[in-house]
NULOVEX-122320 format. One record per residue (C-alpha): residue in one letter; z, x negated, y. Coordinates in steps of 0.25 Angstrom, whole numbers, plus 5000, padded with zeros to 4 digits. Example, Ala and Ser with C-alpha at 12.3 -4.5 7.8 and 13.67 -1.06 7.14 Angstrom:
# NULOVEX-122320
A503149514982;S502949454996;
# end
This chain:
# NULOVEX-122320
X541044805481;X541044945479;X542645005481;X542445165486;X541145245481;X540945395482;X540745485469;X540545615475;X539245685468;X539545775456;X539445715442;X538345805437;X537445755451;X537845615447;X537345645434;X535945715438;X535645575448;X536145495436;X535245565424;X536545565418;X537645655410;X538645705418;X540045675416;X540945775409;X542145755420;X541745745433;X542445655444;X543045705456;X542045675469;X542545555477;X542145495490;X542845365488;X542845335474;X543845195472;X544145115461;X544845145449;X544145305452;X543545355440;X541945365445;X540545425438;X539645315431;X538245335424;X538145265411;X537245265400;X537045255385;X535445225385;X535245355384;X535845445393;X536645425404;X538045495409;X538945495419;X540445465417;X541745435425;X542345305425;X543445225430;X542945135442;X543545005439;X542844915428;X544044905416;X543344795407;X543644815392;X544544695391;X545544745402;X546944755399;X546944875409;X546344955416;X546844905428;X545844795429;X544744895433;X545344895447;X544744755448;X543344775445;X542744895450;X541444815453;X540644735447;X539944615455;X538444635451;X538444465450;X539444445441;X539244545431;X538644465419;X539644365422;X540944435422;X541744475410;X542344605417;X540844655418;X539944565410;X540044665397;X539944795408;X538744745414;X538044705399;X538444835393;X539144955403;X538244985414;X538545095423;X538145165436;X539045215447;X538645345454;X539045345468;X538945425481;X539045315489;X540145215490;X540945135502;X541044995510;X541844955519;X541344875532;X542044775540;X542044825555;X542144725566;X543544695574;X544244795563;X544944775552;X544544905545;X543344925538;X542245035541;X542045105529;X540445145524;X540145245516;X538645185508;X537745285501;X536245325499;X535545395510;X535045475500;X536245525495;X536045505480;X537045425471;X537145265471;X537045195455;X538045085456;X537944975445;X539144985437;X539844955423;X540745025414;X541744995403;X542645045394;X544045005393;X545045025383;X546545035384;X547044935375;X548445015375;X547845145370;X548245215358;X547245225347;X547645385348;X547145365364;X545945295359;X545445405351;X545645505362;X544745425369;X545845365379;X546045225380;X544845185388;X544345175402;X542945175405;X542745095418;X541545065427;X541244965440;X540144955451;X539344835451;X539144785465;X538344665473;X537544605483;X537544735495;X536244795502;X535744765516;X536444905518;X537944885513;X537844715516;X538444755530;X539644825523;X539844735511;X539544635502;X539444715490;X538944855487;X538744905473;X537444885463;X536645005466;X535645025455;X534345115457;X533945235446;X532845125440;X533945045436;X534945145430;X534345135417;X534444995415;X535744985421;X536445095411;X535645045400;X536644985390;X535644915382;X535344835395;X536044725394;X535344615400;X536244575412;X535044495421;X534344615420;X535444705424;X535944615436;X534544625442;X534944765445;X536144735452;X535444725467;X535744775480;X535444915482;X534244935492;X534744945506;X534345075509;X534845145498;X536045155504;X536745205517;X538045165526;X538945245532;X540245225538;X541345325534;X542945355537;X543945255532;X544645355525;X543745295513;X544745185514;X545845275506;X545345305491;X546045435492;X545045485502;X543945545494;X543245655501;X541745685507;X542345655519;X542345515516;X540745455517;X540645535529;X540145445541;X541145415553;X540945335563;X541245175560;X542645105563;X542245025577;X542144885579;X543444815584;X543544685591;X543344565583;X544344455580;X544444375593;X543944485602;X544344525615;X544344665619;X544544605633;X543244585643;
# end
């Protein structure tokens, strides 16, 4: 899965790597972006692309609340043609996901706390996650709020699947990472052929991305400075279940 990213680059740089529009507001930096947090997406309308904050959480139109979002802020890349929460997304509402870098959390031996890792790209440069979009609209709003534009909620999710050689010692997901040849096909909305879309859905190549391990101070959503993706040293290896510390 992917639960804690980091959304630290300036909007207009974002923009610039993108070959997008930059957004009019611009979001506060975060190093531990969490669901429900409003994050930048790159969307297109087969002509230009653009930048622009949503709400990280899916909200499907048929919701009776926005509540649901909380549920589905990610997409399994296998299931997307077949689920009615994402089915439409996926045919219509594509999306990409700047991101920094984002987190795991990797089970140490003999203790109950996990170590968290910090993955990004060598390089530095931004990771494309996969993702979809949708609009949702009050059902309780005025017709004076829908005129003012209120009333509605755009909303976006990370696809994720099968991980890397790299993040497979960590966990069991990571998310879609798509490369700049496949941008265009993946915001076109006139694509709409799902086999050809889900053949983009694949595990990053290994060595575009990098471990780290980092403070747990991660753990706590309210934690959001630089400090946070810088490397300590791992939690240590305990006993196991059944172990003696006795010689």
């Amino acid at each position: 899965m992917c639960g804690r990213f980091v959304s630290a680059s300036p909007p207009g740089e974002i923009a610039r790597y993108f070959d997008a529009e930059a957004p009019e507001a611009a979001l506060e930096p975060s190093y531990n972006v969490a669901p429900t947090n409003d994050v930048y997406v790159v969307l297109a309308d087969g002509r230009t692309r653009r930048v622009t904050p949503m709400h990280w959480g899916l909200v499907p139109r048929w919701a009776k609340d926005p509540s649901v979002g909380n549920r589905m802020i990610n997409a399994r890349a296998e299931t997307l043609a077949s689920k009615g929460a994402f089915k439409p997304a996926f045919q219509k509402r594509r999306c990409l996901v700047p991101a920094d870098g984002f987190y795991e959390w990797k089970a140490v031996p003999g203790q109950k706390r996990k170590q968290p890792v910090y993955i990004h790209r060598p390089d530095g440069e931004p990771l494309a996650f996969a993702g979809l979009w949708e609009v949702w609209r009050d059902p309780g709003a005025s017709d004076a709020e829908r005129e003012a534009g209120g009333g509605s909620l755009r909303s976006c999710t990370i696809i994720t699947g099968e991980p890397n050689e790299t993040v497979r010692p960590v966990h069991d997901r990571m998310p879609v990472i798509l490369p700049r040849s496949q941008w265009d096909t993946w915001l076109d909305p006139d694509v709409h052929d799902l086999e050809v879309l889900g053949r983009l859905l694949v595990p990053a190549p290994p060595s575009l991305v990098a471990l780290r391990p980092v403070s747990t101070e991660v753990n706590n959503v309210r934690n959001k400075g630089a400090h946070l993706v810088d490397e300590v040293d791992p939690v240590p290896e305990g006993e196991l279940p059944g172990q003696s510390s006795l010689l």
